[in-house]
C-alpha positions as a Markdown table, in Angstrom:
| # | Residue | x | y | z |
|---|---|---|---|---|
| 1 | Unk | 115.1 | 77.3 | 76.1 |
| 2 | Unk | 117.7 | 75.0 | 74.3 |
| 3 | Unk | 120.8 | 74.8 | 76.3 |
| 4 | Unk | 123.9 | 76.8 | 74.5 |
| 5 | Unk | 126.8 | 74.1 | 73.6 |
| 6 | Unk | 130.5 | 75.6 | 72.5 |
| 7 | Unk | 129.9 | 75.2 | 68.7 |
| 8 | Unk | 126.5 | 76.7 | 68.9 |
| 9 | Unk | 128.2 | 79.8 | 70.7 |
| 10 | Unk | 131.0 | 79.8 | 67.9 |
| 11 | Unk | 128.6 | 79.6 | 65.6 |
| 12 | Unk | 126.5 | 82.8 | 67.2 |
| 13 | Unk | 130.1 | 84.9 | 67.3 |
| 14 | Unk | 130.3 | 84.6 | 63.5 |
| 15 | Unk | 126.9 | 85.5 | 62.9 |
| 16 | Unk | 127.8 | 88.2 | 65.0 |
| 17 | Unk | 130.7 | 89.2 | 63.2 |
| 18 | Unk | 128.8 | 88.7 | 59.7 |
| 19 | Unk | 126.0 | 91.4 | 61.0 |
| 20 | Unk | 128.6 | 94.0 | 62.1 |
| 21 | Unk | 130.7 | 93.5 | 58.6 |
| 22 | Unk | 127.3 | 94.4 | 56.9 |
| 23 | Unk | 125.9 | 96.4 | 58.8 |
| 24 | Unk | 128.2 | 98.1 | 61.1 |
| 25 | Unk | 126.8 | 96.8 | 63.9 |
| 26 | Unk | 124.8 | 93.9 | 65.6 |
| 27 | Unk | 120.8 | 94.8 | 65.5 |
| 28 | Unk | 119.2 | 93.3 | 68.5 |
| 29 | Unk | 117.0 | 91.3 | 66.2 |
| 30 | Unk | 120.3 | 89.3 | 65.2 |
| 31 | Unk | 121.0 | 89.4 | 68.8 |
| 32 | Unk | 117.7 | 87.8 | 69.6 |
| 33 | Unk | 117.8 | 84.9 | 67.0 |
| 34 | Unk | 121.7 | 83.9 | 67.7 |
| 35 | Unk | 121.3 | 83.6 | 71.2 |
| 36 | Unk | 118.6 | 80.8 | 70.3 |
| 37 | Unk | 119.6 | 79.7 | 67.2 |
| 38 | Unk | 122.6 | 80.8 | 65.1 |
| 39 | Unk | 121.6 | 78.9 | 62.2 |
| 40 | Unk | 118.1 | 80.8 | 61.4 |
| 41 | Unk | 120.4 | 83.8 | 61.8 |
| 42 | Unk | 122.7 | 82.9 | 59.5 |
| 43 | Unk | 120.2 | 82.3 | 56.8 |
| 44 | Unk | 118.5 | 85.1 | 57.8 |
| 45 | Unk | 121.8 | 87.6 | 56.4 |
| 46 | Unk | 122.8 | 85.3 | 53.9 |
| 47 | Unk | 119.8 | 85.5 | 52.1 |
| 48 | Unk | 119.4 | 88.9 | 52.6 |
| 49 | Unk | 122.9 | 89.2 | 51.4 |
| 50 | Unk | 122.3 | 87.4 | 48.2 |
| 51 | Unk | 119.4 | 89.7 | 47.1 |
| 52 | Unk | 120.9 | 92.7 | 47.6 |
| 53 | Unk | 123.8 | 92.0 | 45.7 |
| 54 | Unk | 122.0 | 89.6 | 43.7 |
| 55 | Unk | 118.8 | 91.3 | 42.7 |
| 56 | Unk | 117.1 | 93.1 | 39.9 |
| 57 | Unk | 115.7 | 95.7 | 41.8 |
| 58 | Unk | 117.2 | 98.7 | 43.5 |
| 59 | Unk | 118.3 | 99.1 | 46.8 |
| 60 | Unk | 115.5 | 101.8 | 47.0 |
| 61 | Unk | 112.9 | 99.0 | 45.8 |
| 62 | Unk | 113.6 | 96.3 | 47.6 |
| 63 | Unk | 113.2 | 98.6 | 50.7 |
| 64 | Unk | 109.7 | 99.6 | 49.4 |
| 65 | Unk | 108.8 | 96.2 | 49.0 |
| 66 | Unk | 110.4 | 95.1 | 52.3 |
| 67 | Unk | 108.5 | 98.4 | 54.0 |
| 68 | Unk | 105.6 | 97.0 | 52.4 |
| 69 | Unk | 105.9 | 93.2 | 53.7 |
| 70 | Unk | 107.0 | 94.8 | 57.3 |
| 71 | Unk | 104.0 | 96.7 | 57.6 |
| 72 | Unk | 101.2 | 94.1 | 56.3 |
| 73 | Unk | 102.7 | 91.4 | 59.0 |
| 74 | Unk | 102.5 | 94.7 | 61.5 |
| 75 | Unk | 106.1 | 94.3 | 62.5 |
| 76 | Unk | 107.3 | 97.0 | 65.0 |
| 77 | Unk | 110.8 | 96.3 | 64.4 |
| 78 | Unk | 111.1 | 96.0 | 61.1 |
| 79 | Unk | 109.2 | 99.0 | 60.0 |
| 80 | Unk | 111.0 | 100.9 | 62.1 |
| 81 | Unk | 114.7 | 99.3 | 60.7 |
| 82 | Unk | 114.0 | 99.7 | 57.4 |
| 83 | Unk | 111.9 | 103.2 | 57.7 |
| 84 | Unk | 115.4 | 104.0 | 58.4 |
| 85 | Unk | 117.2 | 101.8 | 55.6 |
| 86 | Unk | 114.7 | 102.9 | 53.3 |
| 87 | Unk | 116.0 | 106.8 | 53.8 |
| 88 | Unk | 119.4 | 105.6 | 53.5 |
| 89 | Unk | 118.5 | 103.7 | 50.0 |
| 90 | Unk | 116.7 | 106.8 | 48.9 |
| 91 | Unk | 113.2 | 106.7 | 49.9 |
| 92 | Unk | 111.9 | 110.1 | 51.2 |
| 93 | Unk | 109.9 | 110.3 | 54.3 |
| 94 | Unk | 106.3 | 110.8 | 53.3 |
| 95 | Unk | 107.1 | 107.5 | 50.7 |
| 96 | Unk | 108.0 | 105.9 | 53.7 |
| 97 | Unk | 105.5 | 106.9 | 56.0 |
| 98 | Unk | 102.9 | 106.5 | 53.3 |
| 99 | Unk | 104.0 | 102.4 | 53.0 |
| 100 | Unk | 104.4 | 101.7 | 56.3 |
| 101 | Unk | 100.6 | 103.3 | 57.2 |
| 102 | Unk | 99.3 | 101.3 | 54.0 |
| 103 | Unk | 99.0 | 104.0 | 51.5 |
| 104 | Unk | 100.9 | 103.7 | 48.1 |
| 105 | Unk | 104.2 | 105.9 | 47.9 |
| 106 | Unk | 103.7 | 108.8 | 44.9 |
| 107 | Unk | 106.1 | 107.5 | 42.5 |
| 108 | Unk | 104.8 | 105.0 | 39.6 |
| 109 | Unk | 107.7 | 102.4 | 39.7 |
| 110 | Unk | 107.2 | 102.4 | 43.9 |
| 111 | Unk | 103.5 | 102.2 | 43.6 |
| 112 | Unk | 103.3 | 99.1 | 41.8 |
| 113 | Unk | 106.3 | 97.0 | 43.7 |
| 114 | Unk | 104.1 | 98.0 | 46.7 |
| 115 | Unk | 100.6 | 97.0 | 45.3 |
| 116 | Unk | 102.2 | 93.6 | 44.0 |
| 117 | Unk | 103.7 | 93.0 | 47.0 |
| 118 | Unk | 100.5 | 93.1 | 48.8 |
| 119 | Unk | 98.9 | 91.3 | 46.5 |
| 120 | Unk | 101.7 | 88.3 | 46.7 |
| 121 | Unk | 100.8 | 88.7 | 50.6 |
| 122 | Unk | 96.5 | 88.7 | 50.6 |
| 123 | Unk | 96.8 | 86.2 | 47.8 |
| 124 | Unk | 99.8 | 84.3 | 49.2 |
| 125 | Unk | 101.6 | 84.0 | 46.2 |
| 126 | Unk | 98.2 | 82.7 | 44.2 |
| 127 | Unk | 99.1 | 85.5 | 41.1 |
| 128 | Unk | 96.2 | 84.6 | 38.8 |
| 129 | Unk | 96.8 | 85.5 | 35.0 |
| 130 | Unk | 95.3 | 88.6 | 35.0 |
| 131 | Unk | 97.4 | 89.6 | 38.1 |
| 132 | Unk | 100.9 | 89.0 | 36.3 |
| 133 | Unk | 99.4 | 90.7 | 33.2 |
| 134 | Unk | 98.4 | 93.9 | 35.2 |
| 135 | Unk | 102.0 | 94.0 | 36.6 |
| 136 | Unk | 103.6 | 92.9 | 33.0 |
| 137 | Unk | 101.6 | 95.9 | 32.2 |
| 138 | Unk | 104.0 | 98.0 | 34.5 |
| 139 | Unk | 106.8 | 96.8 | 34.1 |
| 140 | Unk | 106.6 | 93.9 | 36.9 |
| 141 | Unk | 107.4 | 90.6 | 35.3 |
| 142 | Unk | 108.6 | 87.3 | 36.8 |
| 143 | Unk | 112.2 | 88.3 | 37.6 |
| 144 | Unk | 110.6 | 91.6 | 39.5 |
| 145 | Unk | 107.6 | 89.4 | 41.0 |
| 146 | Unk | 109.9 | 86.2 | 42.3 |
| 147 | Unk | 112.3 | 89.0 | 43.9 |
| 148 | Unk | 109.1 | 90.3 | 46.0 |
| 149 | Unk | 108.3 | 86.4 | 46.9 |
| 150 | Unk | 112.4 | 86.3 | 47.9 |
| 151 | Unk | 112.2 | 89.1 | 50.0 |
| 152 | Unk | 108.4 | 88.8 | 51.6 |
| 153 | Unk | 110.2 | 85.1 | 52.5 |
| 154 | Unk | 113.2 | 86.8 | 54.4 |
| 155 | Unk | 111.2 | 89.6 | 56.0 |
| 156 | Unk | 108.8 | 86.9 | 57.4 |
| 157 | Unk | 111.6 | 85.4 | 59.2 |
| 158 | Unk | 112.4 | 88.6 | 60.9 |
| 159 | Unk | 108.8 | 89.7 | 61.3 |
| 160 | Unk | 107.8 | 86.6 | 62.8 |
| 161 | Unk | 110.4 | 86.3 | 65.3 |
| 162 | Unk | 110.2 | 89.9 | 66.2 |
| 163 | Unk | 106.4 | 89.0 | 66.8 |
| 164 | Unk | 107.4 | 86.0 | 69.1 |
| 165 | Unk | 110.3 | 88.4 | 71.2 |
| 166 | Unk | 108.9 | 91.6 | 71.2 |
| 167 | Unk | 112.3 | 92.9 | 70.0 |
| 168 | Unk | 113.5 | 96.0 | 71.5 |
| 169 | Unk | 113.9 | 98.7 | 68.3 |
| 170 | Unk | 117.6 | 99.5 | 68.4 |
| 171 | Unk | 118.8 | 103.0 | 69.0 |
| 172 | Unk | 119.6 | 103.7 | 65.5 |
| 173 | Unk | 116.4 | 103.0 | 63.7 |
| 174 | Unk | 114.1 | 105.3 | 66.7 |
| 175 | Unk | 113.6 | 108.4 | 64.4 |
């Protein structure tokens, strides 16, 4: 374990203030990567901070699409975080529950973020021609497609790491 210098431990207290400005409060996974390295952590929100404002999907599919990345690495914490945030964006329970067992959620628009978004995954990133005109077909073109590759990068960061620390599952997201 890397020893923890002053800056490095400023540097965690901002990340820590960053999480509970946009979230409320500080998830253990944030916890987790701040106490061994602030700077992962701090690209971590930033980018998720930039997509979510930034994006051209809706909050509610970005969290399919994020439910969908969550549950083909197999992460614990995240499919139980965003299970959660998924609700709160506007996802119903049996849409949820449907992505995060590997079914496809009911409505059309979900459906397809979630099939492309496992495709992206099993063929990482390797879209052949005939993939992008399938999803051009409804209504997934590059802008929606590079989003997916945005956030599938993010969630791997929090996936992964939740995979290496066996992350507790904060109060809040234990439904």
């Amino acid at each position: 374990m890397a020893s923890t210098t002053t800056p490095q431990t400023d540097h965690a207290e901002q990340v820590h203030e960053k999480a509970e400005q946009a979230l409320g409060f500080v998830p253990n996974l944030i916890t987790e990567i701040t106490g061994e390295n602030p700077a992962v952590a701090e690209a971590y929100l930033t980018a998720t901070g930039i997509v979510e404002d930034g994006g051209v999907l809706s909050d509610a599919e970005q969290q399919a699409v994020i439910l969908a990345a969550s549950s083909y690495n197999d992460c614990h914490y995240c499919t139980k975080a965003h299970a959660a945030a998924g609700q709160q964006a506007g996802l119903d329970t049996e849409t949820v529950e449907s992505i995060n067992e590997g079914g496809l959620p009911g409505d059309d628009r979900l459906k397809s973020l979630v099939r492309a978004t496992r495709r992206i995954l099993g063929k990482r990133g390797w879209l052949s021609d005939d993939d992008e005109a399938e999803f051009a077909d409804l209504g997934l073109n590059r802008p929606e497609l590079y989003e997916i590759v945005g956030l599938v990068g993010i969630k791997t960061i929090s996936n992964y790491v939740n995979h290496i620390a066996e992350t507790e599952i904060d109060e809040p997201f234990q439904q």
